[in-house]
C-alpha positions as CSV (number, residue, x, y, z in Angstrom):
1,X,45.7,-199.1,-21.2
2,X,45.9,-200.3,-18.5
3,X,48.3,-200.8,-20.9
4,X,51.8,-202.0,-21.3
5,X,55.3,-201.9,-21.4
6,X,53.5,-201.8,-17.9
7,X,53.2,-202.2,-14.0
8,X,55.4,-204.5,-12.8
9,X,53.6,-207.9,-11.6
10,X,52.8,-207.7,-8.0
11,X,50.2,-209.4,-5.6
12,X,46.8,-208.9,-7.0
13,X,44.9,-206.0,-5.3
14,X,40.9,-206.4,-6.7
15,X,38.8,-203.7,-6.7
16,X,34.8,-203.3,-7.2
17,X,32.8,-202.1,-10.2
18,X,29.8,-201.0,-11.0
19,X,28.9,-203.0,-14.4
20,X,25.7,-201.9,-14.8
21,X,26.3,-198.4,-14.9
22,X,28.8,-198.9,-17.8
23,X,26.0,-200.6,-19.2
24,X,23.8,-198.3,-19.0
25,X,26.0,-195.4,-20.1
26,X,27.8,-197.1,-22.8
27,X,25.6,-195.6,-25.8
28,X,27.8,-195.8,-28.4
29,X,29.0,-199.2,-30.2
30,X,32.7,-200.6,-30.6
31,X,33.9,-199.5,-33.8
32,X,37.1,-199.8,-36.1
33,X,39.9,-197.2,-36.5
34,X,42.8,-196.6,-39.3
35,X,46.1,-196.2,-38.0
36,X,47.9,-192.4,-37.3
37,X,44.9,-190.8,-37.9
38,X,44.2,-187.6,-37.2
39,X,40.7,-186.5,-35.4
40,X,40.7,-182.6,-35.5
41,X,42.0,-179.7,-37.5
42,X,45.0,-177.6,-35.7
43,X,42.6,-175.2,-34.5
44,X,41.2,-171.9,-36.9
45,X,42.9,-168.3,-35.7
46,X,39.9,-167.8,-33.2
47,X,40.4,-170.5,-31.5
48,X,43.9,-169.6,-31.0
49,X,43.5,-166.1,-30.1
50,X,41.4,-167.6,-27.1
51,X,44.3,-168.9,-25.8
52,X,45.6,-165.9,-24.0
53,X,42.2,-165.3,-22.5
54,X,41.7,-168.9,-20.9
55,X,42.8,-168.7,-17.1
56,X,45.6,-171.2,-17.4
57,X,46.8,-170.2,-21.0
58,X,49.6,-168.3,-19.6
59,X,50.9,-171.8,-17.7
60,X,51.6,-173.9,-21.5
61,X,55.1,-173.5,-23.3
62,X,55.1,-170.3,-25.4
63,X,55.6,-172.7,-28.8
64,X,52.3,-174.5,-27.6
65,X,50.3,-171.6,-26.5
66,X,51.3,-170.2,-29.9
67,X,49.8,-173.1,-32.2
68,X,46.7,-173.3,-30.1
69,X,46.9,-177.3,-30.1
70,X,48.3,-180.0,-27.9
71,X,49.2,-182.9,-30.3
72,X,48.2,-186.6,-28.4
73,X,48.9,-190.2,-29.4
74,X,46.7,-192.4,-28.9
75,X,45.4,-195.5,-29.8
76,X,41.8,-195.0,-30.6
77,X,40.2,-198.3,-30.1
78,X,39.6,-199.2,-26.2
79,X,36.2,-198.1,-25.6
80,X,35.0,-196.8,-23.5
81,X,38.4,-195.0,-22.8
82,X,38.6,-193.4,-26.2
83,X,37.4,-194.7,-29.9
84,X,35.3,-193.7,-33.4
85,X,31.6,-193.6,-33.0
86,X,29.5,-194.5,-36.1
87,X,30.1,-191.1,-37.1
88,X,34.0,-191.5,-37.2
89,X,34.0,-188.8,-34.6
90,X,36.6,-190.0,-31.4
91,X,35.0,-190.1,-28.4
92,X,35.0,-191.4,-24.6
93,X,36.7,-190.6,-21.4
94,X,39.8,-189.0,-22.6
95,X,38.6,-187.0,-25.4
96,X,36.2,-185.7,-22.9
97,X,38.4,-184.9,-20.5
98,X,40.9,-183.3,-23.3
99,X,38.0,-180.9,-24.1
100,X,37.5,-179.8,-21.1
101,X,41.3,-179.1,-20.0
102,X,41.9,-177.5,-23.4
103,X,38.8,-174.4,-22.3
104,X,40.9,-174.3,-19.1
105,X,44.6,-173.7,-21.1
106,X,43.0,-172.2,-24.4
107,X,44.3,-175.3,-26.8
108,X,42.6,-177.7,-28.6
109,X,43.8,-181.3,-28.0
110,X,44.2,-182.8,-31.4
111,X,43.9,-186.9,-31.2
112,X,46.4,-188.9,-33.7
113,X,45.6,-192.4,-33.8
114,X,48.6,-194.9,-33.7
115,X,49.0,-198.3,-32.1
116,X,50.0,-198.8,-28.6
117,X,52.8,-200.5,-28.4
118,X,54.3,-196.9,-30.8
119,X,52.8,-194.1,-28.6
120,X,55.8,-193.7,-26.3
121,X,58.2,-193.6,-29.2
122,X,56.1,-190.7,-30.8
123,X,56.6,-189.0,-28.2
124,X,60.4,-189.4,-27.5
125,X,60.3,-188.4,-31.1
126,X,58.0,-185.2,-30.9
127,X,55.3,-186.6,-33.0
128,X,53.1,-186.4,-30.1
129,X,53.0,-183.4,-27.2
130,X,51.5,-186.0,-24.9
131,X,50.7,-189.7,-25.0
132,X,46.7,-190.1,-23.3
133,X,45.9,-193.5,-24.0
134,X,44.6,-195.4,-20.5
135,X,48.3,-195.7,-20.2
136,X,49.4,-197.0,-17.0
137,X,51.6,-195.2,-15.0
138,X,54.9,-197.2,-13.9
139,X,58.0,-197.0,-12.8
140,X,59.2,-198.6,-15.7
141,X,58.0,-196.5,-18.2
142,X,58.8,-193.2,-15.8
143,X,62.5,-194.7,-15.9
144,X,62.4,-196.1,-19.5
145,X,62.9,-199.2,-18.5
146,X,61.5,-202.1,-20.3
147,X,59.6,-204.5,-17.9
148,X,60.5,-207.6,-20.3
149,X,64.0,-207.2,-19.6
150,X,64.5,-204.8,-17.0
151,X,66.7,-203.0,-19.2
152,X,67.3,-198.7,-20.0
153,X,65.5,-198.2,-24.0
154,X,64.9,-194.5,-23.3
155,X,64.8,-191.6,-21.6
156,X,61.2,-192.3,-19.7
157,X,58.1,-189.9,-19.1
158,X,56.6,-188.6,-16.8
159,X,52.8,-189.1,-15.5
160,X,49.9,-186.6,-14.9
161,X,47.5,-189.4,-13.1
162,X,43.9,-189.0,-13.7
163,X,42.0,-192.3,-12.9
164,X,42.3,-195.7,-11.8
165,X,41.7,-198.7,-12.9
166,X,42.5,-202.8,-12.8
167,X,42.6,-205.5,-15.1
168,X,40.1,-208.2,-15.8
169,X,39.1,-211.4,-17.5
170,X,36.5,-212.0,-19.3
171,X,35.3,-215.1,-21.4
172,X,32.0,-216.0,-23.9
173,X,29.2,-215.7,-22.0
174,X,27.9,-219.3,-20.7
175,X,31.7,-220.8,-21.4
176,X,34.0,-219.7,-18.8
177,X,35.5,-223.1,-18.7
178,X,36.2,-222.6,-14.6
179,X,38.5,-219.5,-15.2
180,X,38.0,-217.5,-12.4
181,X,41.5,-216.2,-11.5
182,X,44.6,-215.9,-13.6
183,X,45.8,-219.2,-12.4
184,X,43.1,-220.8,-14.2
185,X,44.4,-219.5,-17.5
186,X,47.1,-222.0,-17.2
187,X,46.7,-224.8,-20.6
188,X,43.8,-222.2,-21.7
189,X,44.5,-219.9,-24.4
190,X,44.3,-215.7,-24.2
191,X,43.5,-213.3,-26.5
192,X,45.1,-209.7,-25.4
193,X,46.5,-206.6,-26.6
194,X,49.7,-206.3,-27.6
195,X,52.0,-204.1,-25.0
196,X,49.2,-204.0,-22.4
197,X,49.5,-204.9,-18.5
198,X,47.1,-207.6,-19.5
199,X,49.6,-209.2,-21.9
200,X,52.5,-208.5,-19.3
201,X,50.5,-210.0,-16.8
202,X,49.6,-212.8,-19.0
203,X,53.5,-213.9,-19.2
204,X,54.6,-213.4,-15.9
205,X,51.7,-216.4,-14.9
206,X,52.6,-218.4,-18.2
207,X,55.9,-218.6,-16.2
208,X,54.6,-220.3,-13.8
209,X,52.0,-222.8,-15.3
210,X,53.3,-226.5,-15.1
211,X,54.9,-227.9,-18.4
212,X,51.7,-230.1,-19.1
213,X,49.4,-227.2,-18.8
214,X,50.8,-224.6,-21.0
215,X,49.0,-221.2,-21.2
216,X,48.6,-219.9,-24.8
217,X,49.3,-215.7,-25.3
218,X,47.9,-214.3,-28.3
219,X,48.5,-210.6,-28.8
220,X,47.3,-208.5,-30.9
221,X,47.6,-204.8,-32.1
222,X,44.6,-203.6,-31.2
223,X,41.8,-204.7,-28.0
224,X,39.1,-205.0,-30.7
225,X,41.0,-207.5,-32.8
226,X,41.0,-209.3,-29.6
227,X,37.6,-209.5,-28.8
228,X,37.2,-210.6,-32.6
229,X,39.7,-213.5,-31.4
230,X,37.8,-214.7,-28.4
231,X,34.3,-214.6,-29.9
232,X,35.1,-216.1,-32.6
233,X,36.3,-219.6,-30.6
234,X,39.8,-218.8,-31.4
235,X,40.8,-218.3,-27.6
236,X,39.5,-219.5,-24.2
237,X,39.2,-215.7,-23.0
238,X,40.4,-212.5,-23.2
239,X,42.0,-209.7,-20.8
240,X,41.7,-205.8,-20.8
241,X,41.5,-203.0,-18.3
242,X,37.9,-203.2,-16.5
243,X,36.5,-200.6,-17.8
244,X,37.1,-202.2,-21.4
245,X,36.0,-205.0,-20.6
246,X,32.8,-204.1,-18.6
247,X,32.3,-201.8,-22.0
248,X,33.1,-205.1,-24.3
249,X,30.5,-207.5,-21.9
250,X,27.4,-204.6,-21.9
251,X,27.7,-203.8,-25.6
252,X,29.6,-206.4,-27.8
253,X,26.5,-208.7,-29.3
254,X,24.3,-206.7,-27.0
255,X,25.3,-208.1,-23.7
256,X,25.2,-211.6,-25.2
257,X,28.9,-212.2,-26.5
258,X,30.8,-212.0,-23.4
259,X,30.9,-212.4,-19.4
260,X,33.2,-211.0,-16.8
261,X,34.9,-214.0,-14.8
262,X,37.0,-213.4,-11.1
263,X,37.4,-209.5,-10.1
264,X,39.9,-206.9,-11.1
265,X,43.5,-206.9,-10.5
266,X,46.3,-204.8,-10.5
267,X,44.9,-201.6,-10.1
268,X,46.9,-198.5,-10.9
269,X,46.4,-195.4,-12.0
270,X,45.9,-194.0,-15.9
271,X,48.5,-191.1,-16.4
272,X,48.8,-188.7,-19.5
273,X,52.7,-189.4,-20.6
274,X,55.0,-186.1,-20.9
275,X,58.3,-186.0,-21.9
276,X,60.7,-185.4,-19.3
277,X,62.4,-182.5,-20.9
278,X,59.0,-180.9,-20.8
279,X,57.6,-180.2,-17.1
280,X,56.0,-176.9,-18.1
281,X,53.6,-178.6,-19.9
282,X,53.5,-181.3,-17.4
283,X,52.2,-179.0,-14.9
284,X,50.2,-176.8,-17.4
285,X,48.2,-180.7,-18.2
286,X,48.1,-181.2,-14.3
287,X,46.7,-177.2,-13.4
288,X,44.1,-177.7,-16.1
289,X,43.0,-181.2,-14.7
290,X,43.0,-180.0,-11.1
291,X,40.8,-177.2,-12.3
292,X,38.4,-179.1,-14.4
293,X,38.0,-182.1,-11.1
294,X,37.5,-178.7,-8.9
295,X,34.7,-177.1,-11.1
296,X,32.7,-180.3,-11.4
297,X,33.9,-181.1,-15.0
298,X,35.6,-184.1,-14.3
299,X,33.3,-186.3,-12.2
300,X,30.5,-185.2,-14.8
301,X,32.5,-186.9,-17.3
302,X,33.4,-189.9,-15.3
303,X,30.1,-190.1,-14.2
304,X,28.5,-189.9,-17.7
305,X,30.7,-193.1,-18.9
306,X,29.6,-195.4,-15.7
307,X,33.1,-195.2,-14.4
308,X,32.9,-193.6,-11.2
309,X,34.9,-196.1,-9.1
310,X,38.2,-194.9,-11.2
311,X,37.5,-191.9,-10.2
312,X,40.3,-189.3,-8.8
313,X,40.5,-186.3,-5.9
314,X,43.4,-184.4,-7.6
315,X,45.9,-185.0,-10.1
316,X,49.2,-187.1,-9.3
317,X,52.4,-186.5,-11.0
318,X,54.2,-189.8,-11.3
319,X,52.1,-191.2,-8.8
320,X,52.3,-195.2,-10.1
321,X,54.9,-198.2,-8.9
């Protein structure tokens, strides 16, 4: 998401958006998840004998290509990046894209649900095969670093980039309470996720807010929870990647909960996390993803979820700051 242990805080960089096409395209309602669940079965022994006849099959590690699924943490409530439609059924722009680069590498991509703030750890500790979660790609989490302290926790990752996208702030709709920049949150309080650049953002300017004029952070597990905070009156706004928010501001109380306020920030790209140790499926995710953005796949997807100014020309390996 754009999502934390996260970019470092630089100058703001905005970026434009198209909310009405999220609008629009956002069919499907914000729904709850459970925690480290999982969405698919491991794949029945058809679907695993088809993985020596997809074109990049012979590109995944033998153990992988073996199983027939790539195992992926993720954290299954950021619509309209990836989430449970009324059906329980996870959907949205990575499990799209997953379906698509698993008929490229013969696989199924099987979605585990966790929280955030745990995805990186599952993979260090081979839970997970990947980590696709509209995780930010940073230097940080390529080195292990954490950005809170600046010091080594782990090993680190490494990034297949596949979209773009800032950070924004939104507040209820008629009540923005003059926040237009981050600034203004200064003596307001903010409702964010928990481990997100929006929460790391979110400290680096309560840093600077004079003593009299406090800003407020509260974080929460999840983006929903949130949203739940901020509607209810409980905060003064709230602060996700754009394309959640846009998603939140079309859909939440049918357009009439919340407004976007100011413009984007901080925009960086989305990577799918890969252990270091593991570059042959790095470059097995990155072949099928180059493949599916040259066939037409990819902007299709992208296109169908009224994010198009995220989108990408070719995948990026470690491609964030």
């Amino acid at each position: 998401m754009t999502a934390g242990k996260t970019r470092r805080t630089t100058a703001p960089r905005s970026r434009t958006a198209a909310v009405g096409a999220i609008a629009v395209a956002g069919a499907l309602l914000l729904t709850g998840c459970g925690d480290q669940t999982k969405d698919t079965g491991s794949g029945s022994d058809s679907e695993k004998a088809n993985t020596n006849s997809a074109p990049l099959a012979d590109k995944l590690p033998a153990d992988i290509r073996k199983a027939g699924v790539i195992k992926v943490g993720s954290d299954i409530s950021y619509a309209p990046v990836e989430f449970k439609d009324d059906s329980g059924k996870t959907v949205g722009i990575d499990p799209d894209l997953a379906d698509a680069m698993g008929k490229q590498l013969g696989v199924k991509f099987e979605f585990e649900n966790g929280t955030f703030d745990t995805l990186l750890g599952g993979l260090r500790s081979k839970r997970y095969d990947i980590a696709m979660s509209a995780m930010t790609d940073t230097k940080d989490r390529q080195e292990g670093v954490d950005s809170d302290t600046g010091k080594k926790v782990g090993e680190g990752v490494d990034f297949v980039d596949y979209f773009t996208a800032g950070v924004s702030i939104y507040t209820k709709k008629g009540d923005t309470q003059g926040i237009k920049t981050w600034s203004d949150l200064c003596g307001k309080k903010l409702a964010v996720q928990r481990g997100t650049v929006s929460h790391d953002l979110a400290k680096a300017e309560a840093k600077k807010c004079p003593k009299d004029k406090a800003m407020s952070i509260e974080a929460f597990d999840n983006d929903q929870q949130a949203q739940t905070r901020l509607r209810s009156g409980g905060a003064d706004a709230g602060s996700s990647d754009f394309p959640v928010a846009a998603y939140a501001v079309a859909k939440s109380g049918g357009g009439k909960d919340f407004e976007l306020v100011g413009e984007q920030v901080e925009a960086a790209p989305y990577g799918i996390a890969v252990a270091k140790s593991n570059t042959e499926l790095r470059d097995a995710v990155k072949a099928a993803l180059d493949a599916v953005i040259a066939n037409g796949e990819y902007a299709k997807i992208i296109e169908k979820w009224g994010v198009t100014d995220g989108a990408v020309k070719e995948a990026t390996i470690n491609g964030g700051e």
